[in-house]
C-alpha positions as CSV (number, residue, x, y, z in Angstrom):
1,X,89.7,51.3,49.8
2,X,91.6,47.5,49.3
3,X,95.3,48.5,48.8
4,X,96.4,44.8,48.4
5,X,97.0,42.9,45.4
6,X,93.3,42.4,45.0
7,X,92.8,46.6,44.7
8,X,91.0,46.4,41.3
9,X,91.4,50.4,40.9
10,X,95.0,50.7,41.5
11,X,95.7,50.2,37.9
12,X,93.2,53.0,37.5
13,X,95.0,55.6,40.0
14,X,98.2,54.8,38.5
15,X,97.0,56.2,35.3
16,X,95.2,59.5,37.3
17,X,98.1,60.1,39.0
18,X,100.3,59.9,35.9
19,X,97.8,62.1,34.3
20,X,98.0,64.5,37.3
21,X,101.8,64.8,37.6
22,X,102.4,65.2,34.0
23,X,99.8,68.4,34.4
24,X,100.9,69.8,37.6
25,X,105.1,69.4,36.6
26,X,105.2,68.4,33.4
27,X,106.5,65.3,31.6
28,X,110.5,66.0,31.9
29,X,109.8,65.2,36.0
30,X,107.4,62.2,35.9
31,X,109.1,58.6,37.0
32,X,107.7,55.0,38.6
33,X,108.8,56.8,42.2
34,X,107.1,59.6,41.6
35,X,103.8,58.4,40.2
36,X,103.8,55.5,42.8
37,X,103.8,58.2,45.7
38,X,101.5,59.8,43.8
39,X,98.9,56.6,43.5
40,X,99.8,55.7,46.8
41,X,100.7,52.3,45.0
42,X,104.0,50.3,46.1
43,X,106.6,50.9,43.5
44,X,106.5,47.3,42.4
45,X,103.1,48.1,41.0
46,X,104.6,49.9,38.6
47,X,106.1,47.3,36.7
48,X,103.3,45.0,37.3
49,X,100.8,47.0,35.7
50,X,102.7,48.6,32.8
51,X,105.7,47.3,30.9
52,X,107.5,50.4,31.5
53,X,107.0,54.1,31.9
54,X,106.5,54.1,27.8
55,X,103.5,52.0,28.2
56,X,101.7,53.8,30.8
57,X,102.4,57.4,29.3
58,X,101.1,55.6,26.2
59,X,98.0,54.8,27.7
60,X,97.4,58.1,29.8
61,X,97.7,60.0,27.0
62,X,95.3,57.6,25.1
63,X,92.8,57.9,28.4
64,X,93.0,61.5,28.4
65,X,92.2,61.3,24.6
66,X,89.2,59.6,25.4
67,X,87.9,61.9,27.6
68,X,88.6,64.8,25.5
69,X,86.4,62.5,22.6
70,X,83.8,62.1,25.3
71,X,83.7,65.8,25.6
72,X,83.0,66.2,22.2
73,X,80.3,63.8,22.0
74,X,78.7,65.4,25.3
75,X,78.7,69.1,23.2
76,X,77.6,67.8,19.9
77,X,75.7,65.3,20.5
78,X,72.1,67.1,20.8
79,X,72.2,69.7,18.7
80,X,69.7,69.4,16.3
81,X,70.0,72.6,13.8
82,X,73.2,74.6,12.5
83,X,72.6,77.2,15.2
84,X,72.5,75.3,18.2
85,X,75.5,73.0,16.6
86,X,77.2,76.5,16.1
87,X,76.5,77.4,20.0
88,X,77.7,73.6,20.9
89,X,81.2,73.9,19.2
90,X,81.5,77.4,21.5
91,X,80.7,76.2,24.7
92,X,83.0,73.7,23.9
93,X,86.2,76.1,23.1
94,X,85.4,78.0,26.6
95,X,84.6,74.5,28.5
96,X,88.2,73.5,27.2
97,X,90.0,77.3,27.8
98,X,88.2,77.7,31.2
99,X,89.8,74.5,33.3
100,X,92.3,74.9,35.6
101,X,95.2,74.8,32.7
102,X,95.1,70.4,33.1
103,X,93.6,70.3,29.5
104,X,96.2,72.8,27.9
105,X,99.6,71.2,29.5
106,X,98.7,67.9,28.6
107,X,97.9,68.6,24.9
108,X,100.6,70.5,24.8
109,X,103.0,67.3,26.5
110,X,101.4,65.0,24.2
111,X,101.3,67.7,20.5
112,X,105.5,67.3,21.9
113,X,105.8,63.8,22.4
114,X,103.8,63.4,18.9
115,X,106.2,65.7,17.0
116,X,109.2,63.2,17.8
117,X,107.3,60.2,18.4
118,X,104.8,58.1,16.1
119,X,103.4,56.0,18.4
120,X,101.9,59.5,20.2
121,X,101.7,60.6,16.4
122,X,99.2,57.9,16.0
123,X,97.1,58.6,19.2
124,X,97.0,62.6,18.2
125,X,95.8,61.5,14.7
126,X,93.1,59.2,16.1
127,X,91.9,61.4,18.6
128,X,91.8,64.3,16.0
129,X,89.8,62.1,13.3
130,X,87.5,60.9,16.1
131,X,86.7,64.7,17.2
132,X,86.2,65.4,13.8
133,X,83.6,62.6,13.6
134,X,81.2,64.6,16.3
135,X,82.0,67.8,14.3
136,X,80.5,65.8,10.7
137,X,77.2,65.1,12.3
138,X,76.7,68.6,12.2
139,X,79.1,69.9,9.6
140,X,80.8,68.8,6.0
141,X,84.2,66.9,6.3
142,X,86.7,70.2,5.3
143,X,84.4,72.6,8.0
144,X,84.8,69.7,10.4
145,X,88.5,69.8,9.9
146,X,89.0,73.9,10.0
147,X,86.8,73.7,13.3
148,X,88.7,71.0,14.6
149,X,91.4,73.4,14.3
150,X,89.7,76.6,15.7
151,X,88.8,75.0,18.4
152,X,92.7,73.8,19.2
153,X,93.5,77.5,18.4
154,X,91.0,79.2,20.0
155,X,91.5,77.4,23.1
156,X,95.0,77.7,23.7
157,X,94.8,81.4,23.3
158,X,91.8,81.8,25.7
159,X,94.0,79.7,28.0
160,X,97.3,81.8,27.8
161,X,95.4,85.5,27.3
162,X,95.8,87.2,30.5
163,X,92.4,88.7,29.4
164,X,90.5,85.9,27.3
165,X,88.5,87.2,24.1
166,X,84.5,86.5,25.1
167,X,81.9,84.1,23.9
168,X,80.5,86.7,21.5
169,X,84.3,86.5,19.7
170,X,84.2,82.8,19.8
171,X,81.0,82.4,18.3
172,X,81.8,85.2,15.7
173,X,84.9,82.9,14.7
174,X,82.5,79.4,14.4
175,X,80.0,81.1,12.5
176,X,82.2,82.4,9.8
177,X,83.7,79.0,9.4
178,X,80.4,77.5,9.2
179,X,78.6,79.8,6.7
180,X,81.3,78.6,4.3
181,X,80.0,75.0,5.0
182,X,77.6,74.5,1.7
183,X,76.0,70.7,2.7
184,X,73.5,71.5,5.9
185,X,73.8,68.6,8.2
186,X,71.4,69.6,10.8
């Protein structure tokens, strides 16, 4: 691995490890020192890659938004009738509640830095119409939008239940929003 000035993935471990601090301690304690050791970057790539620690958190969040989109695509993408769309959105809510708590601190960091901040404001919105564009494919524009919060719900209690409700429960919980839904899209 080049660790030079030519390393064309330091920008990209920069980011991981700013990612990975923020979910192992939590925003409060992340700084340029502390990522840097983290990357195993010098600290002057810090400030070479990012205009500040604004900036980078900025774009983690907005990477980890991605992937979470990416996820989405991956569930929903192949379902080809209501049931199996209905069986896509739970595997989804137990991929998200079943990780090692990474996805739930740093939704939770960034839902904070979005209630004080637009420019994370922004991101969340983004991120929340683009998940909302897999759900459509299967489901009308108001289901989308209740699932879309079900599975934000229903993942963040899975996650902090000392004894998780089961898939049967899950998929209970996405079929009744969904037999509302009166425009089949599969």
């Amino acid at each position: 691995m080049a660790t030079g000035h030519t390393d064309p993935r330091r920008r990209e471990r920069i980011i991981e490890a700013t990612l990975d601090l923020i979910a192992e301690e939590g925003i409060a304690n992340v700084s340029h020192r502390r990522i840097a050791t983290r990357a195993g970057v010098p600290l002057g790539s810090m400030t070479y890659h990012f205009g500040g620690l604004e900036e980078l958190l900025r774009e983690a969040f907005g990477r980890f938004a991605e992937r979470i989109v990416a996820l989405f695509d991956s569930y929903l993408a192949a379902p080809t009738d209501r049931e199996r769309a209905r069986d896509a959105v739970t595997d989804l809510i137990h991929e998200l509640s079943e990780d090692d708590q990474r996805y739930l601190v740093l939704t939770q960091e960034l839902y904070t830095l979005a209630a004080r901040q637009p420019a994370y404001r922004e991101l969340t919105k983004e991120w929340m119409r683009r998940s909302r564009v897999h759900l459509e494919k299967h489901f009308d524009p108001d289901t989308a939008r209740q699932l879309d919060a079900l599975i934000e719900g229903m993942t963040l209690h899975r996650a902090l239940t000392p004894e998780p409700h089961d898939r049967a429960l899950t998929r209970e919980a996405v079929t009744r929003i969904t037999t509302r839904d009166s425009n089949e899209r599969c």
